[in-house]
C-alpha positions in Angstrom: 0.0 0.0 0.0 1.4 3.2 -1.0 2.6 5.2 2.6 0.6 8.0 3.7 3.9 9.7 3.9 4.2 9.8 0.0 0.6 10.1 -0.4 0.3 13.4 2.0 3.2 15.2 0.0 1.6 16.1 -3.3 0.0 19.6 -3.5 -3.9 20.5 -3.7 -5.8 20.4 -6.3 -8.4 23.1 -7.2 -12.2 22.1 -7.3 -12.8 21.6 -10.8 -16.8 19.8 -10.0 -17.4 17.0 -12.1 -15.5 17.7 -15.4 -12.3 16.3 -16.9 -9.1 17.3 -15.6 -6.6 18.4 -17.7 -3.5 16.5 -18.6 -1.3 19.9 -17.1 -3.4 19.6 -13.5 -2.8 16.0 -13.5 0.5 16.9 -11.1 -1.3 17.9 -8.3 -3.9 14.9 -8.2 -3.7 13.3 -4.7 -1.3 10.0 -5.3 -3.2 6.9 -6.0 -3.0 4.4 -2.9 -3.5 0.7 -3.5 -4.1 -2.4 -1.6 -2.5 -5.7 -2.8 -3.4 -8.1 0.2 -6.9 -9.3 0.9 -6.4 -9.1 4.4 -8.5 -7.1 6.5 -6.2 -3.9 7.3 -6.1 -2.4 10.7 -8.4 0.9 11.0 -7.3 4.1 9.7 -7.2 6.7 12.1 -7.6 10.1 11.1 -4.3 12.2 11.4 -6.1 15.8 10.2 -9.2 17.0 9.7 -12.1 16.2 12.4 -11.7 13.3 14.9 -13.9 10.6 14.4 -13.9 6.9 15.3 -12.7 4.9 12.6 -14.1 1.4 10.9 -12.3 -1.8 9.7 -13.6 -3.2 6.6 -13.9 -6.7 6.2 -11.1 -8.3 3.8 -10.4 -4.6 3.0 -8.9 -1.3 4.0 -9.9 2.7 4.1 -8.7 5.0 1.2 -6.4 8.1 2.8 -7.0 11.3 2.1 -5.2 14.5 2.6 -6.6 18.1 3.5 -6.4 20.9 1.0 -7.6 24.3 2.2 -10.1 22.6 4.2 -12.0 20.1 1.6 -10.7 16.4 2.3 -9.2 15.1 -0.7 -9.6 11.5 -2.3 -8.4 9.7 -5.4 -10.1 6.7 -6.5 -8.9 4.4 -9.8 -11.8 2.3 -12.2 -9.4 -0.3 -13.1 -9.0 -4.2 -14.4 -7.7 -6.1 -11.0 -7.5 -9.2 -9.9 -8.6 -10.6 -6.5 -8.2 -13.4 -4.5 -11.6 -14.8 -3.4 -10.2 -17.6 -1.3 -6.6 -19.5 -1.9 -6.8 -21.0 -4.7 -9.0 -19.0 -6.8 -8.7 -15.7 -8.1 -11.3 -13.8 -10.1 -10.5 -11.4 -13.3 -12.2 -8.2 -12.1 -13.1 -4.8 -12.3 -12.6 -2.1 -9.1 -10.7 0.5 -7.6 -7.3 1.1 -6.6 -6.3 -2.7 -6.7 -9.1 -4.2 -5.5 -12.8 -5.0 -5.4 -14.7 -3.7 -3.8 -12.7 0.0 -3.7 -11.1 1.2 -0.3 -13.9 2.8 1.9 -14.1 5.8 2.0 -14.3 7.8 5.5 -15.4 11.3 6.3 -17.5 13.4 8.7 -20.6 14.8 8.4 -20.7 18.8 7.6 -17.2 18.0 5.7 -16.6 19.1 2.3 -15.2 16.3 0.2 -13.1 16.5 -3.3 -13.1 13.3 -4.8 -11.4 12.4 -8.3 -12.1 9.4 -10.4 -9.6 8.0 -12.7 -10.8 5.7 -15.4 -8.5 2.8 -16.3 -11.0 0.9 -17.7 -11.5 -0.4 -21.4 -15.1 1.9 -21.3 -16.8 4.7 -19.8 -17.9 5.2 -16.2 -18.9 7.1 -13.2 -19.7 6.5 -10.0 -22.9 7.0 -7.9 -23.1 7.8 -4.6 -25.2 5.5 -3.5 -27.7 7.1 -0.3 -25.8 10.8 0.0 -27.7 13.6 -0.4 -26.2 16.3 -2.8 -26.2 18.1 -5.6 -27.8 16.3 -8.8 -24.6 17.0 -10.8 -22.5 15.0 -8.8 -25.2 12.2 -8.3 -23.3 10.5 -11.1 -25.5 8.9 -13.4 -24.2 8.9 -16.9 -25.8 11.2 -19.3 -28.6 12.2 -17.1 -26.6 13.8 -14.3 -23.3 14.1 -16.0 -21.3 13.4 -18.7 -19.7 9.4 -18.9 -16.0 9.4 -17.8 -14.0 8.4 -20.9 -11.4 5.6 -20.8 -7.8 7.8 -19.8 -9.7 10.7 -18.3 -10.4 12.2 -14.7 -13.2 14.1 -13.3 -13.7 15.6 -10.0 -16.8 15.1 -7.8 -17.4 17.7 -4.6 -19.9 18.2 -2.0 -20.7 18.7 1.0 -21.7 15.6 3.5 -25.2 16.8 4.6 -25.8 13.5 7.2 -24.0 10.9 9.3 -24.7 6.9 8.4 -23.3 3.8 6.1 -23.4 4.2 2.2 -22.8 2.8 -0.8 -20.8 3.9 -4.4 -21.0 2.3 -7.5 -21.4 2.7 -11.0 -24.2 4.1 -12.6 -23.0 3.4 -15.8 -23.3 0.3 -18.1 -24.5 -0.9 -14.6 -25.1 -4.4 -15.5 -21.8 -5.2 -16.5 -19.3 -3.1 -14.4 -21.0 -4.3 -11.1 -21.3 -7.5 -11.8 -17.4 -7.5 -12.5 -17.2 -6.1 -8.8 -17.5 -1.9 -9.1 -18.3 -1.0 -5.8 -17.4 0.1 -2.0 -18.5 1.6 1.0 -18.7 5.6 2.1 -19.2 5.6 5.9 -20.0 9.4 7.0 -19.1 9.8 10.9 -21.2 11.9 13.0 -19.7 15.3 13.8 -19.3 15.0 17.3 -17.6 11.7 17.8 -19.2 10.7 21.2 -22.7 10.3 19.3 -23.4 6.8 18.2 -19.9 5.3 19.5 -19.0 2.0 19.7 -16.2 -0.3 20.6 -15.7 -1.8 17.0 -17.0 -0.9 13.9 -17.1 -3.7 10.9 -18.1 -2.6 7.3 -18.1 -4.8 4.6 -20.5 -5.1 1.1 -22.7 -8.2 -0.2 -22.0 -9.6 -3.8 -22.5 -12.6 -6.1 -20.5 -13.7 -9.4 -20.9 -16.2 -11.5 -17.7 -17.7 -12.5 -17.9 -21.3 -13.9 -15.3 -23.3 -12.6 -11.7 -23.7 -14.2 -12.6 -20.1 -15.6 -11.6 -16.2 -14.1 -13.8 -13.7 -15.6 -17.8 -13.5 -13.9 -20.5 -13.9 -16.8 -22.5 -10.5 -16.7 -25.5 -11.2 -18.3 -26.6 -13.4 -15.2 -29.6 -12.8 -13.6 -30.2 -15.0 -10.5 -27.9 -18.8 -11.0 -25.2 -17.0 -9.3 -22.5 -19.6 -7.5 -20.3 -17.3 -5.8 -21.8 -15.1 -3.0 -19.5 -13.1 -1.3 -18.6 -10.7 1.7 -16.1 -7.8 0.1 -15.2 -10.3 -2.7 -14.4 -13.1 -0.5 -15.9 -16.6 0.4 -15.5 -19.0 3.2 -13.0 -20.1 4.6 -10.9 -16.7 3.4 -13.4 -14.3 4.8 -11.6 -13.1 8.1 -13.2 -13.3 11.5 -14.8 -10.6 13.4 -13.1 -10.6 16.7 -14.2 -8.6 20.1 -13.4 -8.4 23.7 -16.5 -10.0 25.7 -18.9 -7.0 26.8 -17.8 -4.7 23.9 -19.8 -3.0 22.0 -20.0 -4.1 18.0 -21.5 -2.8 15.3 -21.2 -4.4 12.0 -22.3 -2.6 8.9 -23.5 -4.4 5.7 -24.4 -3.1 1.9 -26.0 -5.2 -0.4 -25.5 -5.0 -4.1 -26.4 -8.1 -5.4 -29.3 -9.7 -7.0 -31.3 -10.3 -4.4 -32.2 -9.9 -0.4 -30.5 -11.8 2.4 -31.0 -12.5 5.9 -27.9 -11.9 7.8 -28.1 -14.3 10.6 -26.0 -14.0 14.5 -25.7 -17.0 16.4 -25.3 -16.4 20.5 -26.7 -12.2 20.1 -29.8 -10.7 20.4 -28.7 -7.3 18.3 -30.7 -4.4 17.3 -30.8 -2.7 13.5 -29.1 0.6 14.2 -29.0 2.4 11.1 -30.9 2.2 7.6 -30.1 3.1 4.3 -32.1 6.4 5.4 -29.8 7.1 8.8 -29.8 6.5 12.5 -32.8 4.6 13.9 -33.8 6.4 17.1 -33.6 4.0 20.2 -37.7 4.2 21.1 -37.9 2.7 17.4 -35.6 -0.4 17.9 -36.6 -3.9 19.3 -34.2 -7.2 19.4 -33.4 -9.3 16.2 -31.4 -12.4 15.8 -31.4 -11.9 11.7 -32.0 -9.1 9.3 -33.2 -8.9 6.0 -31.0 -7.0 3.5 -32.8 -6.2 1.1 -31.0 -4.9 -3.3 -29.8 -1.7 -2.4 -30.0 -1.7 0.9 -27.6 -0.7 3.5 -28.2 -2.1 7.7 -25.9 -1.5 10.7 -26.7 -3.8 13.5 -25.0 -3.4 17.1 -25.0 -5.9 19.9 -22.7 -6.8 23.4 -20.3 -9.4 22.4 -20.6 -12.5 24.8 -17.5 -14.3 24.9 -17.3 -17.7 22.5 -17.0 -18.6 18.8 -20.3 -17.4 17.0 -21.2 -18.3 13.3 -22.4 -15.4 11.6 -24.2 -16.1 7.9 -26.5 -15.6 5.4 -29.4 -17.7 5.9 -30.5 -18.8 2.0 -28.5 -22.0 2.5 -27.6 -21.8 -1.4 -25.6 -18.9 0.1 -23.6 -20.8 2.6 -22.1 -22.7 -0.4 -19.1 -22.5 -3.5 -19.1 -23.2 -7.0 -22.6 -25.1 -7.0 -24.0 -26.9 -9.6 -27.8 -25.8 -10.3 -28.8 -28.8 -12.5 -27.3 -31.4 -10.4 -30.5 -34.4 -9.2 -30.7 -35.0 -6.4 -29.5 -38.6 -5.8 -30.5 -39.7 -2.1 -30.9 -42.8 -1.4 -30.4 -43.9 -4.8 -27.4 -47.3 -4.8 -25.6 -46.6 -8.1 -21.9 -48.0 -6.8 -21.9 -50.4 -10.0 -22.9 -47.8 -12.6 -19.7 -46.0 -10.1 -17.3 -48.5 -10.6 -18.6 -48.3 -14.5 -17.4 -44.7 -14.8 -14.3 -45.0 -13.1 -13.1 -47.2 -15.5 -13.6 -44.5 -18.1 -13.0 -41.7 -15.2 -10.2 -43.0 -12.5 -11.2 -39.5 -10.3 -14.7 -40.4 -10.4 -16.5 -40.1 -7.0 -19.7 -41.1 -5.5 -21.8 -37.8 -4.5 -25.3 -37.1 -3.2 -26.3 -41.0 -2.5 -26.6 -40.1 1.6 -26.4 -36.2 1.2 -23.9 -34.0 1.1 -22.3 -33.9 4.1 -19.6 -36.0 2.8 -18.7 -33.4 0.3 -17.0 -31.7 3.2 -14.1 -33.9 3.7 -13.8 -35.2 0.5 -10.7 -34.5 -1.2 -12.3 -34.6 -5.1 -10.1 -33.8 -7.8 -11.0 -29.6 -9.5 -10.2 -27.7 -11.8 -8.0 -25.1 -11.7 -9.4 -21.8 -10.2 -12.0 -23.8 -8.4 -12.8 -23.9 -5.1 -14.6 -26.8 -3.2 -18.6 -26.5 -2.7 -18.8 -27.0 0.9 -15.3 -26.2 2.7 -13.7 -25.1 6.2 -12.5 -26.8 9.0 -13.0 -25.8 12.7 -11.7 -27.2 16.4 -14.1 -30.6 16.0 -14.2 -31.3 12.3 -15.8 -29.6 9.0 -17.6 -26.7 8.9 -19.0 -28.0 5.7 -19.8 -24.2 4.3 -18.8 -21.9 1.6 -20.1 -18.7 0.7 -21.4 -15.8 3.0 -19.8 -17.1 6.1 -17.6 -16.3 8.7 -17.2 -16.6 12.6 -17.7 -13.6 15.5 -15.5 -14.5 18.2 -15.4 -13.1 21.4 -12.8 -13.4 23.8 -12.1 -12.1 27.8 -9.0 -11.7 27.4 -8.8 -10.0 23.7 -7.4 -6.8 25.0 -9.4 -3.3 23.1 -8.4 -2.8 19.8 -6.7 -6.2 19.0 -8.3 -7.7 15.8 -5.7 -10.3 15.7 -6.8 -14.2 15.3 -7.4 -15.8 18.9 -7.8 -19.1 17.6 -10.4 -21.4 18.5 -12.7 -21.1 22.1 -11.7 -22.9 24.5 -15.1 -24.4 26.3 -15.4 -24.1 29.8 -16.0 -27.6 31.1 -19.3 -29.2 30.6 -20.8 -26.8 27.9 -19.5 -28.7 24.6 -22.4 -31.1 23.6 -21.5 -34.4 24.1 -22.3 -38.0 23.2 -24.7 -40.0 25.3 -23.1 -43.8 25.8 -26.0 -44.6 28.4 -29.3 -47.0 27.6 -31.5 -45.4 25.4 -35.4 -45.5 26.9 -37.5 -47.7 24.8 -39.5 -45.8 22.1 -43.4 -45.6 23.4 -45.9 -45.6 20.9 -49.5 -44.4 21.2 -51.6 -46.9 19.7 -54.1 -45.5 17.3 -58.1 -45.8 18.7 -60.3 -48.6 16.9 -61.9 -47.6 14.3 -66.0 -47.2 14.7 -68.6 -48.5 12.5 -69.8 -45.7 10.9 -73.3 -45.7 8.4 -72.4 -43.6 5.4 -74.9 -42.1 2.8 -74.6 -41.6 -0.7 -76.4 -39.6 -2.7 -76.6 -40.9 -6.5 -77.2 -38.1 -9.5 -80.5 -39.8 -9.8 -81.0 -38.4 -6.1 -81.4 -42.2 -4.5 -79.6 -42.8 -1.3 -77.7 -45.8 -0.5 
């Protein structure tokens, strides 16, 4: 990533709204910062401007900025990258600044923001600020709001950040395609007093879905709803990194959804509250307890709750969601005994394996030959065995002893004695049975179409 050092010693730029730079202002453009590693980075805290708590993003990082005459500066890249959606599979894709989804971008609310686009990519763009209210000019939808962004030039958006709460940008041009090759981040906007609506950790990260046949790199765009690859910021279990906390902390965890359709983000161990809406701040008199939450397309939720010590599966709950690289057309083949056609096939197919015949548990510690660039359907190993998931999963874990501000790997929780379900080696009771009454003799009359009874 390039150091805020080098990033913070290029000059200002004047506000130039959103038009095309010149090639002779290009020299005092803020420096481009990238991210290489899919890890998530530490938080970014502010070093100028106005004090605010800062967020970690999932798998991800926070774009820097630098100050110039008061407006907060940012420089953001539309670019061909490629990212790692779990070893062993990487993904041909589109973003910003190295990655998808783009660095989030952090401000406060009553700051005046500057921020240019580049465009790297083979065609036009912009980008949309998905939820922030300002100016229709620098809404950013291609030939309604603004001209497109041609391929080699740079245009400046500024405003002024009117509200506090968790958005969105993406872009709004040849949508279809460019999000569906992974155009996209998050814009959190910090209240202006910093006290307001504080927490102890603050998780962002954005819901996706690609469709990437296996042995291949590049998503199909033209997909509607068979997607195979749902992701958290571009990642799938087991890469998606854990949420960690100190037990009695206070955690919010902030989600986007740009996919193709709604999902219900599921805490295990939590009762948690829905904090913030695409539309702000819920009020506290206008909260009540949730264990899941519906996301809906477009939608943006910020849940908080009081982390209780333990290691806590945290999901989408569409089990097609839980899951890699599926195969929509597959039958379903339980119960069915076809070892001999097996054995047939393997003579034709030596890496042939049985699936489906007793479900698909078995799929989780099968080691069956892939392609290359594929990843396995049902994956992940914890401290008693397979997880047996893929997908939009990932583990909360809450320690005592994880000291504030630590987001380092604890491992595995270790149980306190007696609290691990266990097996039962006693006698089993005999299973009663209700016997089911006699039947009674019952007189039944039927009426023929001739009107007779009988």
């Amino acid at each position: 990533m390039t150091s805020r050092r080098n990033f913070f010693r290029t000059a200002g730029a004047a506000a130039l709204g959103a038009a095309a730079v010149s090639r002779p202002a290009l020299a005092s453009l803020p420096e481009i910062a990238t991210q290489a590693s899919p890890r998530t980075q530490p938080p970014l805290a502010p070093s100028v401007g106005r004090p605010y708590n800062p967020v970690v993003t999932l798998n991800g990082w926070t774009a820097p900025f630098r100050m110039n005459d008061g407006v907060k500066e940012f420089h953001l890249v539309a670019e061909p990258v490629v990212r790692e959606f779990a070893p062993g599979m990487k993904a041909n894709l589109w973003g910003y600044n190295g990655q998808s989804p783009g660095p989030t971008i952090e401000a406060v609310e009553g700051d005046r923001v500057r921020i240019f686009v580049t465009n790297r990519l083979p065609e036009h763009t912009t980008i949309h600020w998905h939820g922030i209210l300002l100016p229709s000019g620098m809404d950013g939808v291609g030939g309604l709001s603004q001209p497109h962004i041609p391929p080699g030039k740079t245009f400046v958006y500024e405003f002024t950040l009117t509200k506090s709460g968790t958005f969105m940008y993406h872009p709004h041009a040849d949508e279809m395609v460019q999000m569906a090759m992974g155009m996209m981040g998050m814009f959190i906007v910090h209240p202006k007093d910093a006290r307001r609506f504080k927490v102890d950790r603050d998780y962002v990260f954005l819901l996706s879905a690609y469709d990437i046949d296996p042995g291949s790199f590049t998503p199909k765009v033209n997909t509607m709803l068979d997607f195979n690859l749902w992701t958290w910021n571009s990642r799938v279990f087991p890469a998606i990194d854990h949420l960690v906390a100190r037990t009695g902390e206070r955690v919010r965890i902030r989600f986007g959804n740009l996919t193709m359709t709604n999902h219900p983000m599921h805490l295990h161990g939590h009762d948690f509250e829905v904090t913030g809406t695409d539309g702000g701040w819920v009020p506290k008199a206008a909260r009540w307890p949730e264990v899941s939450v519906d996301v809906a397309v477009g939608q943006m939720r910020a849940i908080e709750f009081d982390a209780v010590a333990g290691d806590w599966a945290f999901h989408c709950h569409k089990s097609h969601h839980t899951m890699n690289a599926m195969g929509h057309d597959v039958p379903t083949m339980i119960g069915v005994d076809h070892r001999e056609v097996a054995d047939r096939i393997k003579k034709l197919v030596p890496d042939y394996m049985v699936m489906g015949e007793r479900g698909m548990a078995d799929m989780g510690e099968m080691e069956m030959p892939l392609p290359d660039n594929t990843l396995p359907m049902m994956t992940g190993r914890g401290p008693f065995g397979a997880l047996e998931m893929g997908g939009m999963f990932t583990v909360v874990k809450v320690r005592d002893e994880q000291k504030p501000g630590d987001y380092s790997d604890p491992g595995w929780y270790k149980h306190p004695p007696r609290t691990v379900a266990w097996e039962w080696n006693g006698e089993l009771p005999l299973a009663v049975r209700a016997e089911a009454p006699a039947a009674d003799a019952k007189t039944m009359n039927v009426r023929k179409p001739n009107g007779h009874n009988h």
